[in-house]
FIPAGU-410116 format. One record per residue (C-alpha): residue number from 1; x, y, z. Coordinates in steps of 0.02 Angstrom, whole numbers, plus 50000, padded with zeros to 5 digits. Example, Ala and Ser with C-alpha at 12.3 -4.5 7.8 and 13.67 -1.06 7.14 Angstrom:
BEGIN
+-----+-------+-------+-------+
| num |     X |     Y |     Z |
+-----+-------+-------+-------+
|   1 | 50615 | 49775 | 50390 |
|   2 | 50684 | 49947 | 50357 |
+-----+-------+-------+-------+
***
This chain:
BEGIN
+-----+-------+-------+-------+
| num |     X |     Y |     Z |
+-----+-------+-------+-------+
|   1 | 49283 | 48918 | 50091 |
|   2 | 49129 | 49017 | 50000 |
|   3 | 49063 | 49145 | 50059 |
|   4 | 48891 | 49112 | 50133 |
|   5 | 48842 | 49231 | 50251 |
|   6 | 48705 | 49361 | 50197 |
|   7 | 48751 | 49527 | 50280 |
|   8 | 48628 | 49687 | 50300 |
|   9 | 48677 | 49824 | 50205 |
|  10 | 48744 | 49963 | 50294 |
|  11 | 48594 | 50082 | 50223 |
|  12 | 48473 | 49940 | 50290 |
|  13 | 48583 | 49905 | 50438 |
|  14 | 48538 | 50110 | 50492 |
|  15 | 48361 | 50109 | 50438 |
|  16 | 48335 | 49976 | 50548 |
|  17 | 48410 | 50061 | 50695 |
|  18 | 48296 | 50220 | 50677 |
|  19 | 48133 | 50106 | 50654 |
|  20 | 48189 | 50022 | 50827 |
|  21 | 48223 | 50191 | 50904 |
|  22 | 48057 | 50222 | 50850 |
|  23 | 47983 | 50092 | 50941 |
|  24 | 48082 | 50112 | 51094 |
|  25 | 48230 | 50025 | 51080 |
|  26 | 48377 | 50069 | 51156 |
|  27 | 48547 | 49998 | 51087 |
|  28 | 48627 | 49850 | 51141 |
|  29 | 48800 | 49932 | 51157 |
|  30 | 48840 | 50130 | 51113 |
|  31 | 48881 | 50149 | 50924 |
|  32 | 49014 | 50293 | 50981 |
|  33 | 49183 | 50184 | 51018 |
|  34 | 49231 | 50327 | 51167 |
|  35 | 49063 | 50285 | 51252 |
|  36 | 49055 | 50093 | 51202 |
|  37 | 49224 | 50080 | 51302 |
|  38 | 49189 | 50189 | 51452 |
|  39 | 49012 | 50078 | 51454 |
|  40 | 49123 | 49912 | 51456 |
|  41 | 49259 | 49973 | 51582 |
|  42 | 49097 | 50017 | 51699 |
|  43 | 49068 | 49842 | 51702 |
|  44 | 49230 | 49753 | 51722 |
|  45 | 49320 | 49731 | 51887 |
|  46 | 49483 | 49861 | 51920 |
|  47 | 49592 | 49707 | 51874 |
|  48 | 49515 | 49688 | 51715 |
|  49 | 49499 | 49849 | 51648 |
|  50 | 49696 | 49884 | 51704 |
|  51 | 49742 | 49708 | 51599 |
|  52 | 49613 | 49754 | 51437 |
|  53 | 49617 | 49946 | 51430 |
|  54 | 49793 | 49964 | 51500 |
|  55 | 49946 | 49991 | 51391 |
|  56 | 50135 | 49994 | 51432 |
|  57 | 50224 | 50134 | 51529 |
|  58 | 50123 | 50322 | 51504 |
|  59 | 49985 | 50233 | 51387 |
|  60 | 50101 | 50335 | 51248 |
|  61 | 50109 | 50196 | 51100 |
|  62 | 49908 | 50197 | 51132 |
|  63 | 49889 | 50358 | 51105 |
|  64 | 49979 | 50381 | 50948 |
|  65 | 49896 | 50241 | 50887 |
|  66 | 49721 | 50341 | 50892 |
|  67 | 49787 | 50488 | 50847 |
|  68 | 49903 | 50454 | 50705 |
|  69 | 49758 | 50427 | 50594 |
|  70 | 49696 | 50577 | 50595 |
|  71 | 49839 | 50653 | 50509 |
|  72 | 49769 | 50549 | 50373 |
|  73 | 49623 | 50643 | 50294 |
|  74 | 49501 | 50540 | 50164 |
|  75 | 49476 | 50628 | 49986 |
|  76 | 49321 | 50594 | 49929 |
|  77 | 49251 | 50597 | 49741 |
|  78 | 49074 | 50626 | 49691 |
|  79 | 48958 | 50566 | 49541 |
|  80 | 49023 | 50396 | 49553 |
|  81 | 48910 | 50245 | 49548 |
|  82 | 48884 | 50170 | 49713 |
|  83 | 48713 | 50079 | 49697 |
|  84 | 48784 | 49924 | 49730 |
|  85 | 48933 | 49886 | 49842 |
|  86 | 49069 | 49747 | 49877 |
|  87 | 49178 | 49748 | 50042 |
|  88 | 49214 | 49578 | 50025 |
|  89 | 49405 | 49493 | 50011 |
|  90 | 49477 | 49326 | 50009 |
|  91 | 49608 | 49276 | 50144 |
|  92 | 49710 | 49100 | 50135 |
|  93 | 49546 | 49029 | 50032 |
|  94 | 49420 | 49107 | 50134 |
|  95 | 49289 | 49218 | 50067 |
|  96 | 49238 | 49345 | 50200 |
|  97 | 49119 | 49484 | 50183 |
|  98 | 49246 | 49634 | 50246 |
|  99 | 49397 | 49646 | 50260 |
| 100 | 49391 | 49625 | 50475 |
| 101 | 49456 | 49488 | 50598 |
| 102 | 49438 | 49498 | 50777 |
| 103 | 49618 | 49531 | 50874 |
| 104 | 49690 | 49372 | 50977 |
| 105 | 49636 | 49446 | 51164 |
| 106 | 49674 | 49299 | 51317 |
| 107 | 49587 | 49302 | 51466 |
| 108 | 49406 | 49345 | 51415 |
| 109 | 49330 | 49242 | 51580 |
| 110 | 49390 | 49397 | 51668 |
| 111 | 49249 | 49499 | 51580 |
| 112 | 49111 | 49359 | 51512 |
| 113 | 49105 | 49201 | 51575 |
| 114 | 49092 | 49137 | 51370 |
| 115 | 49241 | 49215 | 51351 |
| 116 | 49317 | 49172 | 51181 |
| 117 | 49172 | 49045 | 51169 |
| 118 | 49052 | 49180 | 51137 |
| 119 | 49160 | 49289 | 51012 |
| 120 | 49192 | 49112 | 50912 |
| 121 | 49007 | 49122 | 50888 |
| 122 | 48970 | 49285 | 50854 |
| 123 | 49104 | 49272 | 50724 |
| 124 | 49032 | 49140 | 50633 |
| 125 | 48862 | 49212 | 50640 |
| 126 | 48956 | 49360 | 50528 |
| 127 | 49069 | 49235 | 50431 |
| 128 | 49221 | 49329 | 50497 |
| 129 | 49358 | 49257 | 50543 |
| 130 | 49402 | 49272 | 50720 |
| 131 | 49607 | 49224 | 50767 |
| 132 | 49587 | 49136 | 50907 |
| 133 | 49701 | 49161 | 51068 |
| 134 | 49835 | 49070 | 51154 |
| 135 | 49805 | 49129 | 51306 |
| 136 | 49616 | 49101 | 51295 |
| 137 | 49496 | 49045 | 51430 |
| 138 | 49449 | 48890 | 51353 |
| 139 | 49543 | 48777 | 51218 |
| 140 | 49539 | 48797 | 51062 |
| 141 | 49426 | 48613 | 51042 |
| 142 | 49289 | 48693 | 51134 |
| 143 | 49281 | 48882 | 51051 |
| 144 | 49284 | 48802 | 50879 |
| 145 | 49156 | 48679 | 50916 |
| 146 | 49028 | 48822 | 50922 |
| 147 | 49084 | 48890 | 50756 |
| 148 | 49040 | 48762 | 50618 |
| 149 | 49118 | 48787 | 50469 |
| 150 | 49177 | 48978 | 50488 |
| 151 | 49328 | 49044 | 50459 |
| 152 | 49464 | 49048 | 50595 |
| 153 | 49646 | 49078 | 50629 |
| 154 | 49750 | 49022 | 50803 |
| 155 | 49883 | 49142 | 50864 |
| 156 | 50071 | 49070 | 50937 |
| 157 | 50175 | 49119 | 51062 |
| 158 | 50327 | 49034 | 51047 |
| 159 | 50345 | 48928 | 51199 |
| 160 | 50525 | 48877 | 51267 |
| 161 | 50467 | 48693 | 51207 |
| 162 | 50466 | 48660 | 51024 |
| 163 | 50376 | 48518 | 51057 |
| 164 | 50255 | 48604 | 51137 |
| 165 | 50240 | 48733 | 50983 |
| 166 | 50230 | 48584 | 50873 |
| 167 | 50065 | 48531 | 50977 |
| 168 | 49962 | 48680 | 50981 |
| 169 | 49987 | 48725 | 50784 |
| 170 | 49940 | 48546 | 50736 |
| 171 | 49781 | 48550 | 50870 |
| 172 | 49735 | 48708 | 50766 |
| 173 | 49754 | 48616 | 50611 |
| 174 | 49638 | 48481 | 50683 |
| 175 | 49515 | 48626 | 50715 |
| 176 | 49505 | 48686 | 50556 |
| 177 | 49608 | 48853 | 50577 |
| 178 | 49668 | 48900 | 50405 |
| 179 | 49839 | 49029 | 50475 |
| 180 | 49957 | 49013 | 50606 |
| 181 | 49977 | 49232 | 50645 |
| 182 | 50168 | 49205 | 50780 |
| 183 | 50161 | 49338 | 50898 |
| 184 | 50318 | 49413 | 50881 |
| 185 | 50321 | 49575 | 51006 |
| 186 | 50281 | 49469 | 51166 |
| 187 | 50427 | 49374 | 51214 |
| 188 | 50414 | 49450 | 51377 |
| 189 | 50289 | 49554 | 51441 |
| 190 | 50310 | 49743 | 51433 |
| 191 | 50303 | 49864 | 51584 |
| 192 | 50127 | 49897 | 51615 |
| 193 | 50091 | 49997 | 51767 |
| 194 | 49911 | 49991 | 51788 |
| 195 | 49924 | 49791 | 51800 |
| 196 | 50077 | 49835 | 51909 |
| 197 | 49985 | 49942 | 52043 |
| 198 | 49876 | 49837 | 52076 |
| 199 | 49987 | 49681 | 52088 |
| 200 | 49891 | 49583 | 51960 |
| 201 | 49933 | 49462 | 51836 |
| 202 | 49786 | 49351 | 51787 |
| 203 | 49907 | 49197 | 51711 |
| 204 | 49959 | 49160 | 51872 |
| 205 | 49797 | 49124 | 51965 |
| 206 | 49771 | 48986 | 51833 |
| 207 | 49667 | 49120 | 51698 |
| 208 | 49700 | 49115 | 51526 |
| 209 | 49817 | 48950 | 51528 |
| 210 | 49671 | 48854 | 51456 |
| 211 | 49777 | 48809 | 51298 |
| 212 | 49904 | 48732 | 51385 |
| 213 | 49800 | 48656 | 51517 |
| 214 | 49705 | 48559 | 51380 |
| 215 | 49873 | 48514 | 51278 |
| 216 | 49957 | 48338 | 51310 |
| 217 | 50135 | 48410 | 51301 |
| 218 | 50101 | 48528 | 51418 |
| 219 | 50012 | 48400 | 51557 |
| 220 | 50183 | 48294 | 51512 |
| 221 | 50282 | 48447 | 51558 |
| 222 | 50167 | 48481 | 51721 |
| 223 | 50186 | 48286 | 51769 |
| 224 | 50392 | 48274 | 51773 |
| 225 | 50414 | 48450 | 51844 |
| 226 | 50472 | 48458 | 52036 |
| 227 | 50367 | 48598 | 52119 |
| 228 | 50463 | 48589 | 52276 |
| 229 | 50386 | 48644 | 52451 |
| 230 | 50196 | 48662 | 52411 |
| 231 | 50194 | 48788 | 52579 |
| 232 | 50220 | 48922 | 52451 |
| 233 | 50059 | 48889 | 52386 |
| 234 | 49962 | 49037 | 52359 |
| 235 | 49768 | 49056 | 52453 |
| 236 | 49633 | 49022 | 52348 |
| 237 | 49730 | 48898 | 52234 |
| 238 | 49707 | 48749 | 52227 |
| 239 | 49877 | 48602 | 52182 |
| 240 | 49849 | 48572 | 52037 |
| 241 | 49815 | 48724 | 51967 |
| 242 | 49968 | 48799 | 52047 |
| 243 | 50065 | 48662 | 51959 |
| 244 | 50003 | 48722 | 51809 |
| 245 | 50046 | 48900 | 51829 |
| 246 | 50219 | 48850 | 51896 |
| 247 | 50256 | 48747 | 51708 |
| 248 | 50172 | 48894 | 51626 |
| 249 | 50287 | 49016 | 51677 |
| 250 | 50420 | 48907 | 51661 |
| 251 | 50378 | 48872 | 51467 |
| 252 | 50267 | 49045 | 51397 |
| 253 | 50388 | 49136 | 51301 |
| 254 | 50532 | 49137 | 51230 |
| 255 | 50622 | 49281 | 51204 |
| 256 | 50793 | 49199 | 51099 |
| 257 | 50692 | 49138 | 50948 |
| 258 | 50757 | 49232 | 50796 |
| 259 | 50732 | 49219 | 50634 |
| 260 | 50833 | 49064 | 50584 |
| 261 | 50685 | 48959 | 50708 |
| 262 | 50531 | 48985 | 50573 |
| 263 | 50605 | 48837 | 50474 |
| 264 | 50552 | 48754 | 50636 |
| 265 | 50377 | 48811 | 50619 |
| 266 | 50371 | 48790 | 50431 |
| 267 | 50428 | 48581 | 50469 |
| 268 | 50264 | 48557 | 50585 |
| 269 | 50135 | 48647 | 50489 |
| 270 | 50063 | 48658 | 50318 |
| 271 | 49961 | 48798 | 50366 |
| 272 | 50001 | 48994 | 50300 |
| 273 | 50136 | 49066 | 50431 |
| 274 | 50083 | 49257 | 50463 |
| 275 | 50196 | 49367 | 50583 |
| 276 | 50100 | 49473 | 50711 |
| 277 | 50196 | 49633 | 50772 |
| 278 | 50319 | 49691 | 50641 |
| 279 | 50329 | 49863 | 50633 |
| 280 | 50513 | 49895 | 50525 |
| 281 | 50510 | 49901 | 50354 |
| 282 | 50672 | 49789 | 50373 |
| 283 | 50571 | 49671 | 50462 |
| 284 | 50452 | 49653 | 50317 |
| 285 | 50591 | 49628 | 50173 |
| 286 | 50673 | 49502 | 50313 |
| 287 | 50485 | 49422 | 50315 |
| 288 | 50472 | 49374 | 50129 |
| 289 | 50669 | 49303 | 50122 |
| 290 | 50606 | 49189 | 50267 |
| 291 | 50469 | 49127 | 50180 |
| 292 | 50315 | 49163 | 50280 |
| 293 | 50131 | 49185 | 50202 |
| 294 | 50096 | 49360 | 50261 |
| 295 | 50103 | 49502 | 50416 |
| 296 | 50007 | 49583 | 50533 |
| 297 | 50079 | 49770 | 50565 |
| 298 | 50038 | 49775 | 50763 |
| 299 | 50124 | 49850 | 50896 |
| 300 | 50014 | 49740 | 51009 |
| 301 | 49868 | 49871 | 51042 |
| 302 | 50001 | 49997 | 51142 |
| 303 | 50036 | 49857 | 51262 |
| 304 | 50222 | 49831 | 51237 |
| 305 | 50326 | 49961 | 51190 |
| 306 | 50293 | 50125 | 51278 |
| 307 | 50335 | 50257 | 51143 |
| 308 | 50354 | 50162 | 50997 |
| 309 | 50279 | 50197 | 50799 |
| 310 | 50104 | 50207 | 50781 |
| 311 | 50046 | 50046 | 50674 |
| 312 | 49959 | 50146 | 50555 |
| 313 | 50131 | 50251 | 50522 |
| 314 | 50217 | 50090 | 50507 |
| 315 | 50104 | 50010 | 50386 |
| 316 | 50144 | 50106 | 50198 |
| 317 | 50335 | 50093 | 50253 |
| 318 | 50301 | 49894 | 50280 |
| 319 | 50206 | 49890 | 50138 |
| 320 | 50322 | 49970 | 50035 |
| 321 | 50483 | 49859 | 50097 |
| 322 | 50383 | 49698 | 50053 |
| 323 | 50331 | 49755 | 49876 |
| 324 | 50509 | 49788 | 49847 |
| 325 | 50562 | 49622 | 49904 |
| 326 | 50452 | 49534 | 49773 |
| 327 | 50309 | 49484 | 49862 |
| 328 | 50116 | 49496 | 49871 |
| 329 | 50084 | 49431 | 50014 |
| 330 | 49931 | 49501 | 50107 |
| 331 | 49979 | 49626 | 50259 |
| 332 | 49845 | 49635 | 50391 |
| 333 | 49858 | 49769 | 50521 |
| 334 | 49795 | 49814 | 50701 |
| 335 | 49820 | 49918 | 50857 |
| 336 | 49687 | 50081 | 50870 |
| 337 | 49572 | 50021 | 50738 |
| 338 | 49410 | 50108 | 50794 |
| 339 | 49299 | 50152 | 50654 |
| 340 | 49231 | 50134 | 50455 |
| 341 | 49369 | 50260 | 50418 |
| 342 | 49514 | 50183 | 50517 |
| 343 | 49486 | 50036 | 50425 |
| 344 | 49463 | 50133 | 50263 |
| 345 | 49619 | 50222 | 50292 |
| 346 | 49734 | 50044 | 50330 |
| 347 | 49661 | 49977 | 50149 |
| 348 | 49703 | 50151 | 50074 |
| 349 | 49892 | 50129 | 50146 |
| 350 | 49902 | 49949 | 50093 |
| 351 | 49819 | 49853 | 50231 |
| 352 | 49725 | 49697 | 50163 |
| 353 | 49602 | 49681 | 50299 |
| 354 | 49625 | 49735 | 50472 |
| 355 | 49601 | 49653 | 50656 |
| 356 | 49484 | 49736 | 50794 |
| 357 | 49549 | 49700 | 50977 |
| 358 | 49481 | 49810 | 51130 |
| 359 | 49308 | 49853 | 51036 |
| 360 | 49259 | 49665 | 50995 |
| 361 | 49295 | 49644 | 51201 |
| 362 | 49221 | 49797 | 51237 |
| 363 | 49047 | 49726 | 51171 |
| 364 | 49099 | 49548 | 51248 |
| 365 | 49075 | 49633 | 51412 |
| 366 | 48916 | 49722 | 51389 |
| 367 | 48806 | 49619 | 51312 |
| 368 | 48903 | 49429 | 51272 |
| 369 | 48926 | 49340 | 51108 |
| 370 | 48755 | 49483 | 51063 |
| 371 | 48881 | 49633 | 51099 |
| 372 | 49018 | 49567 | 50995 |
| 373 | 48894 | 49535 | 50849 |
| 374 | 48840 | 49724 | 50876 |
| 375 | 49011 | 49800 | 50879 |
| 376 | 49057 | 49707 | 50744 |
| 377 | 48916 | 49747 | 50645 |
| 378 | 48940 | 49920 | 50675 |
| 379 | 49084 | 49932 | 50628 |
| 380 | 49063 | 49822 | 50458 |
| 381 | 48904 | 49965 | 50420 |
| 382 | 49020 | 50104 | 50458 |
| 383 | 49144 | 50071 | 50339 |
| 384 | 49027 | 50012 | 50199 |
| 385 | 48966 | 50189 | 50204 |
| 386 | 49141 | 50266 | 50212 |
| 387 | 49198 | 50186 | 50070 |
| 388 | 49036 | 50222 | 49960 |
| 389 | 49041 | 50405 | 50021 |
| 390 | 49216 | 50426 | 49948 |
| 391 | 49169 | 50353 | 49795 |
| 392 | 49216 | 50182 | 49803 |
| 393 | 49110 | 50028 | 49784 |
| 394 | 49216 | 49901 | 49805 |
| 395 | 49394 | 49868 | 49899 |
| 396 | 49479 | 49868 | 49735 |
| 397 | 49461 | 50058 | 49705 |
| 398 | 49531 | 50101 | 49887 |
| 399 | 49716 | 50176 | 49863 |
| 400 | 49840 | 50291 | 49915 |
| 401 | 49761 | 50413 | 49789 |
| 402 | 49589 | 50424 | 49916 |
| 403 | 49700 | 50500 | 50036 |
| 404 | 49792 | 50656 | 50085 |
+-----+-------+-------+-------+
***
């Protein structure tokens, strides 16, 4: 796919923000990322902001994700040409305009009621791609149908039914997803406490199961299950949703898949295979003898491990192991990406484009498919200007060499 989007510059992108100011206008979501998130969390229920802001254990992992970069300091050079500038790359035959993909984030109805609908369009409005969730709001038919032709990816948790697996990666072939990215640091959920205090899990009161509720294997699953004595049916759900939350958690995840089980994956789908979550340079050289198409370095936003590597740490390690091994595939990263110079930094360390999870919600919140576009925006501007303030005009000249 071409790339056909016309994006403001990041110059023009500013200018215009001062003539609005000018005028009057106030922004549609704060351009800080520490405001922009208190803003959103002001909006969303306590249930919401424990499951979207929350991380495992002491909120540790999240925390070295943010500040991890900062050990990393950018070195810029002067008197180099940056009149004109180029933050495009290609991914898996798609052209996009900067190197930036929205994060796979389920149960968006709990803050918009577009959910994943609206960041589907915003996306394509920026010809981004945007990797759309499993555990999404609304299937993966009706968030693409808003898109058109733009560039999108479909995340997979490996469900205890292969045939299952085998249905949702060919649906997102059908709906024109060009990667499969496997969540691989989800097989069960970690210990989160704020979602824990309050007793909350959204999955089972029938959110974010949209997926499988729309699937055929699943609805053959649901149809020869025995629920048993329907007296344990919880108030305010209805039967048949309750069914559907009972095969759910019978089915999500499963934590004995190993390595040996992406042959399965690779016999189903033509599509590139990326791996979502690996954080151990082993892992990476294990990646490219198993054949897959690329990585995403993630420790799932904080959410999983409490006290594990930052991603940003792990990234030049991973990088490194998977150069050794012979390959050039790309390697993606997320988890604390919050600015033009986070994402400048993950390029600098090897990162071919990077994914943006609590920000792209944060906006979702505030202001609908409108906020995403702005927070995206944003953050394409801001790292335009990074890059052509350290001397680089194009994503070619970022290295290892631009930090220290």
């Amino acid at each position: 796919m071409s790339l056909t989007k016309k994006i403001v510059s990041a110059p023009a992108r500013q200018a215009e923000k001062y003539v609005a100011g000018m005028m009057g206008v106030k922004p549609v979501v704060p351009f800080d990322h520490r405001k922009l998130e208190a803003q959103a969390k002001e909006k969303m229920t306590p249930e919401a902001a424990g499951y979207i802001i929350g991380g495992a254990g002491s909120d540790d992992t999240i925390r070295e994700n943010h500040d991890t970069f900062d050990k990393y300091r950018i070195y810029p050079r002067m008197l180099r040409d940056v009149s004109q500038r180029d933050t495009s790359t290609e991914l898996f035959g798609d052209k996009i305009p900067s190197p930036l993909l929205t994060c796979p984030i389920g149960v968006l109805e709990m803050v918009h009621e577009a959910a994943g609908k609206a960041v589907g369009k915003a996306m394509s409005k920026l010809g981004l791609p945007m990797i759309i969730s499993n555990q999404a709001s609304f299937s993966m038919e009706e968030i693409t149908a808003g898109m058109g032709d733009s560039p999108r990816w479909f995340q997979l948790y490996w469900s205890k039914s292969n045939d299952l697996v085998k249905s949702l990666v060919q649906r997102a072939e059908k709906c024109g997803c060009s990667a499969i990215a496997v969540t691989l640091d989800t097989t069960m959920l970690g210990w989160r406490v704020q979602d824990l205090d309050l007793m909350f899990l959204p999955f089972l009161r029938g959110q974010g199961i949209a997926q499988y509720t729309s699937d055929p294997v699943f609805n053959n699953i649901v149809k020869n299950m025995d629920f048993g004595d329907e007296s344990m049916l919880p108030p305010n759900v209805d039967p048949e949703t309750f069914k559907s939350v009972q095969a759910f958690t019978g089915v999500y995840s499963r934590p004995s898949i190993t390595w040996e089980d992406l042959a399965f994956l690779r016999s189903v789908t033509d599509l590139p295979i990326l791996l979502k979550g690996i954080l151990h340079p082993e892992d990476g050289a294990l990646a490219v003898k198993y054949g897959v198409d690329g990585i995403i370095v993630s420790n799932h936003g904080g959410r999983q491990v409490d006290g594990a590597i930052s991603a940003i740490d792990a990234l030049p390690k991973v990088v490194e192991a998977v150069r050794k091994a012979g390959s050039e595939m790309p390697i993606l990263m997320d988890s604390g990406i919050r600015t033009g110079a986070h994402i400048f930094k993950a390029l600098a360390l090897g990162a071919k484009a990077v994914c943006v999870g609590r920000p792209h919600c944060y906006g979702l919140t505030i202001a609908g498919q409108e906020g995403v576009e702005e927070v995206m925006s944003n953050l394409m501007a801001d790292f335009e200007l990074t890059m052509a303030l350290a001397g680089c005009k194009d994503l070619s000249e970022i290295g290892r060499g631009c930090l220290v």
